[in-house]
KOLVEXZA-381474 format. One line per 5 residues: their letters; for each residue x, y, z of C-alpha. Coordinates in steps of 0.05 Angstrom, whole numbers, plus 5000, padded with zeros to 4 digits. Example, Ala and Ser with C-alpha at 12.3 -4.5 7.8 and 13.67 -1.06 7.14 Angstrom:
// residues 2
AS) 5246 4910 5156 ~ 5273 4979 5143;
//
This chain:
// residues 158
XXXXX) 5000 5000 5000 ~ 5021 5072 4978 ~ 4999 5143 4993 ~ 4973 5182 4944 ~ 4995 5255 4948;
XXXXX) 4949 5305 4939 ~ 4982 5357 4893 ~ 4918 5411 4889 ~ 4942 5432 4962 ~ 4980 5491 4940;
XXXXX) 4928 5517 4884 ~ 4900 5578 4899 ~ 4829 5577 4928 ~ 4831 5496 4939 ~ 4774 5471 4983;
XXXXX) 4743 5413 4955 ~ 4691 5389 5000 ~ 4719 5325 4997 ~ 4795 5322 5003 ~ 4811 5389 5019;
XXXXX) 4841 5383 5094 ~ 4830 5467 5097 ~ 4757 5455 5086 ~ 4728 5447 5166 ~ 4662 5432 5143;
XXXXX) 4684 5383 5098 ~ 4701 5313 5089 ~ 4775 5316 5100 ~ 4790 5242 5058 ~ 4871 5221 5045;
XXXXX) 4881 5166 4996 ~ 4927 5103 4986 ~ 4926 5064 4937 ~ 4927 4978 4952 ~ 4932 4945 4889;
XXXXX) 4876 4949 4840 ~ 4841 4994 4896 ~ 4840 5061 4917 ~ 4828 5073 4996 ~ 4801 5126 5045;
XXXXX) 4806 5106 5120 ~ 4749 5158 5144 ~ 4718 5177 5222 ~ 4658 5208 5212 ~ 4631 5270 5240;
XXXXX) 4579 5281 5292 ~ 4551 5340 5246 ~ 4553 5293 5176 ~ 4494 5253 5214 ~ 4421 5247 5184;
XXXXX) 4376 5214 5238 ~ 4409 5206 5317 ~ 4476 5185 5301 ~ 4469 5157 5226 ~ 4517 5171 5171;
XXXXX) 4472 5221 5118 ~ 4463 5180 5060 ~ 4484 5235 5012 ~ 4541 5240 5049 ~ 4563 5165 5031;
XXXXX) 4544 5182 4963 ~ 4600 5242 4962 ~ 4643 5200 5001 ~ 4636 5146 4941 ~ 4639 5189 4889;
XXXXX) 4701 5222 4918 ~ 4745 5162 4922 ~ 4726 5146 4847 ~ 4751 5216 4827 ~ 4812 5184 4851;
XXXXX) 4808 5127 4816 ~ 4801 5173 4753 ~ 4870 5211 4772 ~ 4916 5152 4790 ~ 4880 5093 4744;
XXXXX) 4851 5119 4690 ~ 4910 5170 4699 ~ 4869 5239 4680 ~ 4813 5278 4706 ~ 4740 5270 4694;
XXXXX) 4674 5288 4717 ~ 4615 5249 4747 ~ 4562 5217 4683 ~ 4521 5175 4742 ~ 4529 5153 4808;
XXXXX) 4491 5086 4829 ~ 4485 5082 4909 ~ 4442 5020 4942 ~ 4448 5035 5011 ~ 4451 4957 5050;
XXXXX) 4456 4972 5122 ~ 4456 5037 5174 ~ 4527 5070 5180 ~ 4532 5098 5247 ~ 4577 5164 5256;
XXXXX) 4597 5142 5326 ~ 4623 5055 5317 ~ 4695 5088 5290 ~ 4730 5090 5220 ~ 4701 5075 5159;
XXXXX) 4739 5046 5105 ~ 4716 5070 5034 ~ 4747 5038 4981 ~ 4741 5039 4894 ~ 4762 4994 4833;
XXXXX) 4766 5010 4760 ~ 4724 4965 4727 ~ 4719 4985 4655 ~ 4753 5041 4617 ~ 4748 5063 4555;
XXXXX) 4768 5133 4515 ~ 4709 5178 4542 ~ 4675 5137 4600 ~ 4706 5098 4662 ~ 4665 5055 4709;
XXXXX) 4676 5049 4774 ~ 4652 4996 4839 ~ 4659 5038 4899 ~ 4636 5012 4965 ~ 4642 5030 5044;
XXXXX) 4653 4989 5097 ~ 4637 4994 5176 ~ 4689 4980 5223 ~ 4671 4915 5223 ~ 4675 4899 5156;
XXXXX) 4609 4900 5130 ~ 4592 4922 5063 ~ 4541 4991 5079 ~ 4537 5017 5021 ~ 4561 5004 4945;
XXXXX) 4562 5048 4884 ~ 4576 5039 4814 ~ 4602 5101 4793 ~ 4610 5126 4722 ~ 4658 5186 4701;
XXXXX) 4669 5214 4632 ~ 4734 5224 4621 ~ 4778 5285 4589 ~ 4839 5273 4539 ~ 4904 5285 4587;
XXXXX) 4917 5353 4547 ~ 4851 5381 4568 ~ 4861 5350 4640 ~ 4916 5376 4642 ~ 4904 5453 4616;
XXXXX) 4833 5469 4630 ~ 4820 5428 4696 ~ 4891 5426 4734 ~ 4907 5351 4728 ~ 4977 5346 4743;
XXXXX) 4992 5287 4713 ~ 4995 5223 4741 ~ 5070 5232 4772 ~ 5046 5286 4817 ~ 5005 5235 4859;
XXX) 5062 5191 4889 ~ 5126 5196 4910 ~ 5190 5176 4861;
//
């Protein structure tokens, strides 16, 4: 297992809901990558809770679709945006049982479109929630000049 840098950390104005660690409302995820996967270890927040003390499900939806946006930088090796996000939600996520592990595959790529299985687990190990995420994808060049994507070096170290 490796972790992926997260080289948008010095751009101007950077605070992604979902990765940015200067965004205190937000999500706050790291990434490693463990073979085919892409990782988040993840404590939730008492204030990211829907009902008493469970997870919102929009808020395993973001943290799904996050972790395949990083699956799109450091698999499919440019930058994308979301086409459709699949959730089905199996069983209640608690914000107060400990970390969650969220974790995402690449499952088929072509030249405009990558699909994505993204699912969280509890601390226990139990499959909560699954989604199957798809992203169309931008050439590298337009990645690279219009949306910031740094290239795929810029995510680990040499």
């Amino acid at each position: 297992m490796r972790r992926i840098i997260n080289p948008y950390l010095q751009t101007k104005g950077y605070k992604c809901f979902g990765c940015s660690p200067d965004n205190k409302l937000g999500l706050q995820m790291e990434f490693f990558e463990d073979g085919d996967y892409v990782i988040s270890k993840w404590l939730p927040k008492d204030h990211l809770a829907g009902y008493g003390n469970i997870l919102h499900g929009g808020i395993q939806s973001t943290l799904m679709d996050e972790i395949a946006s990083w699956v799109v930088y450091v698999k499919a090796k440019t930058a994308g945006v979301t086409a459709t996000l699949n959730v089905k939600y199996k069983s209640t996520v608690y914000t107060d049982r400990g970390t969650l592990l969220i974790r995402a595959r690449l499952t088929d790529q072509n030249k405009k479109l990558a699909t994505i299985y993204a699912e969280l687990l509890d601390n226990e190990g139990r499959v909560c929630s699954e989604a199957e995420v798809k992203y169309f994808l931008f050439p590298v060049e337009i990645a690279k000049n219009k949306y910031n994507y740094p290239g795929e070096d810029a995510f680990f170290e040499n």
